[in-house]
N, C-alpha and C positions, 0 to 999 in steps of 0.2 A: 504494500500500500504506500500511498505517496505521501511524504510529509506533511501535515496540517500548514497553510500560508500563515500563522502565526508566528512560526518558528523562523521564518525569512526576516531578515532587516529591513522593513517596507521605507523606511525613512531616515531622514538623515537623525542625530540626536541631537537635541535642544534640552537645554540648561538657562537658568536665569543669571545673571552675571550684573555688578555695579560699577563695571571698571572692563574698557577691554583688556582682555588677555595676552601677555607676552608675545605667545604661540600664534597667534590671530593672522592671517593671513592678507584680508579682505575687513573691509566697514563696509557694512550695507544700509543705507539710510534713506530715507522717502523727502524725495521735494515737491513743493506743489507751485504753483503758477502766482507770484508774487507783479505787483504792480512796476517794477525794477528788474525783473529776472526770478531766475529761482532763490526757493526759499526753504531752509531745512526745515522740516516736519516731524518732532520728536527727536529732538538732539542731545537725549540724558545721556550724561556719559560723559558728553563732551565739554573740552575745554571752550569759556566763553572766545577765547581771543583767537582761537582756532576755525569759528565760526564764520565772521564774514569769508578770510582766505580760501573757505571751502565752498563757497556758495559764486564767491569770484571766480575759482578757477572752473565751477560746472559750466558759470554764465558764459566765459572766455569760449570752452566749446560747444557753446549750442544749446546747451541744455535747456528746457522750458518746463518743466514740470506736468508736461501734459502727459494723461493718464495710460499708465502701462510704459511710456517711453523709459528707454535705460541709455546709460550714460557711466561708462568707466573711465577713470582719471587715475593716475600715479597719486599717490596721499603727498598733502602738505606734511612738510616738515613737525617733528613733532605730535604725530597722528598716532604713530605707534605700530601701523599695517604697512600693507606694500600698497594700495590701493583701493579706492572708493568705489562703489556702486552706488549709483543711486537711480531708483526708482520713480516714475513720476505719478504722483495721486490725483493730479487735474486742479479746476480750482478749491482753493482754500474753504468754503464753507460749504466744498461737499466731505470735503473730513473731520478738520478742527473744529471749526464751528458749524455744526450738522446739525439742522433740528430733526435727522433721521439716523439714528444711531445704526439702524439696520441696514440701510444704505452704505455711509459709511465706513462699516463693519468688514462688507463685501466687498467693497473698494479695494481693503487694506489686505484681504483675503486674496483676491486676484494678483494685488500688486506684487504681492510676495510672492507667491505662486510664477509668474511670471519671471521674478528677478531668480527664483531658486532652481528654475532651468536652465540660466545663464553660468551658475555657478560649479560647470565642471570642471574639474582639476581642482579644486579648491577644498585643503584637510579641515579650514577650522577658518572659520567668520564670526565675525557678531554681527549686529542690527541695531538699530534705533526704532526699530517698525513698534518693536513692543509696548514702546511707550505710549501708542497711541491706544492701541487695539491686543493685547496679550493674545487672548486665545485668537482672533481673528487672525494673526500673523503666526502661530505657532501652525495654525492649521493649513494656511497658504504655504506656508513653508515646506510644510511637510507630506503634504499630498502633490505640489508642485512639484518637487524632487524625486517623485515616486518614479520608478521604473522598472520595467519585467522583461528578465532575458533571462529567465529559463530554460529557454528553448533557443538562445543562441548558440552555434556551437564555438566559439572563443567568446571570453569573459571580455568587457568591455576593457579597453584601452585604462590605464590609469587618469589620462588626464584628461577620460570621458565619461568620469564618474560623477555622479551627481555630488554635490558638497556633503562632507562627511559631518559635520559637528558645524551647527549656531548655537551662539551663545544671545540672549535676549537680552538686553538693558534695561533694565527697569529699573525702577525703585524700589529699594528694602527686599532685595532677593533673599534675606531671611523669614520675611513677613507670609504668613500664613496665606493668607489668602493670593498671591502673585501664584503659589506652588501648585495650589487648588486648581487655582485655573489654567493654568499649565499642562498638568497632571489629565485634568478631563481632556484639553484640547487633542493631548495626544493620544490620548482613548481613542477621544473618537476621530481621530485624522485614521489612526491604525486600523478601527474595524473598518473604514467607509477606503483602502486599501488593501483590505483581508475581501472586501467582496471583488474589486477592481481584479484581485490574482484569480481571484473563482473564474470570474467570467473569463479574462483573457487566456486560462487556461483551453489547448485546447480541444473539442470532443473526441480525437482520440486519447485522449490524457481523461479527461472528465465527464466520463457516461454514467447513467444514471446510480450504478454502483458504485462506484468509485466518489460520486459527488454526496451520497450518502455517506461512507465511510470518513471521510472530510468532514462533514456537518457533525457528527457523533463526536469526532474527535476534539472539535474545535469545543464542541458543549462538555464535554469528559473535562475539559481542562480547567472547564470555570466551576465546575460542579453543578452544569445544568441536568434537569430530569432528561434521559434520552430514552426514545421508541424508534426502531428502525423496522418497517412493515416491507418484505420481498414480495414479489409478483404472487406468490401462492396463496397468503395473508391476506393480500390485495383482491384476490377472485373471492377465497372464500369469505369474507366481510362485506362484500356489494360494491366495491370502488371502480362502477362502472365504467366510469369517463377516464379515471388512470390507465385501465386496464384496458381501455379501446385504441386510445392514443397509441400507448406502447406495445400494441402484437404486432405490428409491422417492425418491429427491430429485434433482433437477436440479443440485444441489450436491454434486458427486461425492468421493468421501474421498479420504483421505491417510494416509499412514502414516510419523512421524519418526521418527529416531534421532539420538540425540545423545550425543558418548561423551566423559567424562572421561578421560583416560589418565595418573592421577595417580602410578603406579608404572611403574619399568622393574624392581623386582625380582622376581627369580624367586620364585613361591608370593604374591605380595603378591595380598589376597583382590581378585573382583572380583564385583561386586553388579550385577544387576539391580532397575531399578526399569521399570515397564507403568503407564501410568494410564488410565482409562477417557475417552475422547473425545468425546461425542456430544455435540454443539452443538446441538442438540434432540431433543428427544423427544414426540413426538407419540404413542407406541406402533406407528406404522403402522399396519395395517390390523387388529390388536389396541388399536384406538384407544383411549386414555384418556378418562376425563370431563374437560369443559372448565372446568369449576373448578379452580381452582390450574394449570393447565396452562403457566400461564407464568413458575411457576419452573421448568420443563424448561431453562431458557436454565444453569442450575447443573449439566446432567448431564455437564460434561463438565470438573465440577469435580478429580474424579482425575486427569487429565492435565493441568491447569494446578499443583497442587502437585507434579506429577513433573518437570514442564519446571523450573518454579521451582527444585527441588530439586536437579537435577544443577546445573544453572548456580552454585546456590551452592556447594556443592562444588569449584565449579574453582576461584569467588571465594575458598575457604576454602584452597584447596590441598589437600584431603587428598589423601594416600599411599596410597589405595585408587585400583581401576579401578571409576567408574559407568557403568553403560549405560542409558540411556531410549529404550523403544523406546512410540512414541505412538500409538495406532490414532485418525483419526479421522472420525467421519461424521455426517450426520443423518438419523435414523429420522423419513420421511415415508409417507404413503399415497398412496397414484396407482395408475396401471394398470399404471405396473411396478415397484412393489414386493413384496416377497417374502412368501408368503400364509401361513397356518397349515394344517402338511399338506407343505409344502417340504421337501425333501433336501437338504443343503448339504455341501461338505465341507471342513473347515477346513484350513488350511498343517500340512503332513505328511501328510493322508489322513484322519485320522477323517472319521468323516459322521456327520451330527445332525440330526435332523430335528426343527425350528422347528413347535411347539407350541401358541406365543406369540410374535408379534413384538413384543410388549412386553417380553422379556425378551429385548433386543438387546445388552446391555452385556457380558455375557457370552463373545459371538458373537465379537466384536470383541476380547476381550482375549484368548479362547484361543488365536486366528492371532497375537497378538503374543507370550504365552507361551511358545506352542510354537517362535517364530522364535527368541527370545533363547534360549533353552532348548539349542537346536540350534549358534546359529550363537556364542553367548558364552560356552559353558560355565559360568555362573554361579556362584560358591560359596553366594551367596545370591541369592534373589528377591525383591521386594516389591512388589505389584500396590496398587492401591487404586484405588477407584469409588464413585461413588454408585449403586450398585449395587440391593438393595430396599428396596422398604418394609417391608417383614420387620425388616430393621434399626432402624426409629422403633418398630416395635409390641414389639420384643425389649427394648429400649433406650434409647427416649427421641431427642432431637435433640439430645444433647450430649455422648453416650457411643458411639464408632466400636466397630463386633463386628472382632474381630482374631482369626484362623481358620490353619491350616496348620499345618506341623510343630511338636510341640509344644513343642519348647526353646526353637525360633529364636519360633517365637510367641507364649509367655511373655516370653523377653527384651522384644521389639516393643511390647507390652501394657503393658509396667514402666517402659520409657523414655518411652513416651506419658502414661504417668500423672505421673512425675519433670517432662515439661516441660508438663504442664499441660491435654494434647489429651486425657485422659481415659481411653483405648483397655485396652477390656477382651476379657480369654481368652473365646470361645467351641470348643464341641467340633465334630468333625466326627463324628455318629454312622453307623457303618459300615450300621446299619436302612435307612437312608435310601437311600443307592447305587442299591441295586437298582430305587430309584423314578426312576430317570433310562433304564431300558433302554427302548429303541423298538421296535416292532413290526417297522421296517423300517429303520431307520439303529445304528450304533455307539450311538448316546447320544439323546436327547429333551433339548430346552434347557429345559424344566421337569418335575414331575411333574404326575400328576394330581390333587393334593391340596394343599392350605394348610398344611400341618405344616411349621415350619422350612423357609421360604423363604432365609433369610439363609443356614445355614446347605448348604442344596440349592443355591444356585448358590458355593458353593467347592467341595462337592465335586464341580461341574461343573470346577471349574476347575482341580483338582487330576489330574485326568484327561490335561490338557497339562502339569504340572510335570515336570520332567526327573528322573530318577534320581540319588538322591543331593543334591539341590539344596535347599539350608535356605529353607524359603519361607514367608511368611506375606504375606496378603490381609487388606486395613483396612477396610469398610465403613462408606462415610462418607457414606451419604444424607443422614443428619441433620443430622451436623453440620458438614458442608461450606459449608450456605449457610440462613442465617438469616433462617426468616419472621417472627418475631416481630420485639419492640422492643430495644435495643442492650443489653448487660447486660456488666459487666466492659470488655473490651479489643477487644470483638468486636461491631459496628455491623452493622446488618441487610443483607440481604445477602452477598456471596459470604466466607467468613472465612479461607479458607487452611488449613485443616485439610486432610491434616495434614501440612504441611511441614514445621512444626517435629517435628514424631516422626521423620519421615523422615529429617532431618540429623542429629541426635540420635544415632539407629541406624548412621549411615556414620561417625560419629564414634566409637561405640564401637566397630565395628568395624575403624577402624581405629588403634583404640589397643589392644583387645586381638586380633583376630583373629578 
């Protein structure tokens, strides 16, 4: 079996520091767009009289502080490094003086992210970013940096290594609370990286086996509850839709659970999180075009930020109950795969007759739905999947549709937008429904029409949500995994979207309930 991605060094190491370091290679510091030229942005640390010479010699080359721009300079005398970076934040009261700290936040989060791609060859830097924003720049930093050559075969050049050690400048690097927040950012920079290895693992490396065994190990280590259900478990309990999806492949599914049990008190809330599993997609015998086909190896990016996500939870200790329950399989074609025209009937008894085995992802989370539904009492749900392409055509590849009850899917929507994942309200319109009835089963896993696909497969999904139960579904086709070139904190390839909403949400909820 292959080693848990927690065991890998997903990132560089960050340390709080009040002084740069002897060792120090590099100063990385943020400027913003000053009426005169640039202007430094968080300069603890620094000597005052060091300050203008450093802002002189950015202006000397050009420097503006417009946002993302980078700008390396030899260090003024007396700096202590061989050399400046600096970062540009845009103008000044969208950082400093921000009456939108979330905004802000994210600025400083990209910024870094950005400058920490720059900084290969490089053993050991500091920053000044910290002073503005701690966790916001621990976590751009650190996901920026991130890279996966697993599958290279020679090890990256030395002096195309992403920067080994930042040291943050802050204030009172003794003081309790800098470390706190420190400490979580790189939580959860590392789980919403622990999912980025899942995905760009590839399905020959990560079939439905194997991506079980991974999930078990990863929850073994925090001392989460684990259940691992094989394909036999999976027929004889009724997990129709898993079991449909996956007899086209020789590679037979699985189905995990993993459970937080962060409260013994009575009423303390306990949440559902489902992610969508497919370790490829092929469409089955609704085949896809062979173009782009081989980012399928990302379909199964919803269940790598829900593994991710309960696990850090345990890391985190929250006082909530989470439960992750993981469907997962790969949609192949063979001569026994499940045709268009098929019966199927999902855990509990609906029956649904498959349409489209291209729209497998569905199939597979309403048997998970309906379990946790059943078997957890849930006070809340939270599914997510790469689910359609309806979502890029509604949306874009950087913006998740966020669908379900509409308080709890509001909230979900707001907290995504606060940490940065973007995730925006969609409606479920009631018109639509009656375009899922079948001729012959409960339900049809599509309509017969293109109108509001993203939205048509929730309210497939809302069909397994339990009574009563606060749910919202994230649609994260797009931007789970990144075809393009690297922008911000987020390098092409699998991004982790959206862990960080997801913890975000078990956090509020278990602060307010």
């Amino acid at each position: 079996m292959s080693v848990p991605s927690s065991s890998r060094q997903l990132g560089p190491q960050l340390a709080l520091a009040s002084t740069i370091a002897a060792r120090a290679e590099l100063l990385l510091v943020g400027i913003v767009s000053g009426p005169d030229g640039p202007e430094l942005a968080g300069d603890f640390g620094l000597d005052a009289e060091l300050v203008g010479p450093l802002e002189a010699s950015l202006a000397a080359v050009g420097a503006t502080g417009r946002f993302e721009e980078l700008t390396r300079i030899p260090a003024p005398g007396g700096l202590g490094v061989d050399a400046v970076l600096a970062v540009g934040l845009g103008d000044r009261g969208g950082v400093i003086d921000a009456s939108d700290p979330a905004a802000a936040a994210e600025k400083i989060r990209r910024a870094a992210g950005v400058a920490a791609r720059s900084l290969t060859g490089i053993a050991h830097a500091a920053t000044t970013l910290g002073a503005l924003d701690l966790g916001a720049a621990a976590e751009g930093l650190f996901l920026g940096a991130y890279l996966f050559t697993e599958f290279k075969s020679a090890a990256p050049a030395a002096g195309r290594l992403p920067v080994a050690r930042v040291d943050l400048l802050v204030a009172g690097p003794r003081a309790k609370e800098p470390k706190q927040v420190l400490a979580r950012a790189i939580a959860i920079a590392t789980a919403t990286a622990v999912a980025r290895d899942l995905v760009n693992t590839p399905p020959s490396h990560l079939f439905p086996a194997e991506f079980a065994a991974r999930a078990a190990a990863l929850g073994e280590e925090v001392g989460l509850g684990v259940e691992v259900l094989d394909e036999k478990a999976l027929e004889r309990k009724g997990f129709g839709g898993i079991i449909g999806v996956g007899k086209g492949s020789s590679r037979p599914p699985r189905l995990v659970r993993l459970s937080h049990k962060g409260s013994r008190r009575k009423g303390a809330p306990t949440v559902a999180l489902v992610g969508k599993g497919v370790t490829f997609d092929t469409g089955g015998i609704s085949i896809k075009p062979a173009a782009g086909m081989e980012n399928m190896t990302s379909d199964m990016g919803g269940a790598a930020a829900v593994v991710a996500t309960v696990v850090l939870a345990a890391q985190l200790k929250l006082p909530i109950n989470v439960i992750a329950t993981v469907p997962m399989a790969e949609n192949m074609p063979s001569a026994t795969a499940q045709r268009p025209g098929d019966v199927l009937t999902q855990y509990g008894g609906r029956t649904v007759e498959v349409i489209n085995t291209d729209a497998e992802g569905r199939l597979i989370l309403a048997d998970a739905i309906a379990l946790t539904c059943e078997k957890d009492d849930p006070d809340y749900l939270i599914d997510t999947a790469t689910l359609t392409g309806a979502q890029m055509v509604a949306l874009g590849s950087r913006t998740p549709g966020v669908m379900g009850t509409e308080e709890f899917r509001d909230r979900v929507a707001a907290i995504s937008r606060e940490v940065g994942e973007n995730g925006w309200s969609m409606p479920l319109p009631a018109e639509l429904r009656g375009d899922l009835d079948s001729k012959v089963a409960d339900l049809a896993n599509v309509t017969n029409h293109r109108w509001g696909g993203m939205l048509v497969a929730a309210l497939f999904l809302r069909e397994f949500v339990g009574e009563g139960v606060q749910w919202a579904h994230i649609d994260v086709a797009g931007p789970a995994y990144n075809t393009g070139g690297p922008f911000g904190y987020i390098g092409k390839g699998g991004t982790g979207v959206p862990v960080r909403t997801m913890i975000a949400v078990l956090e509020d909820i278990a602060e307010r309930g």
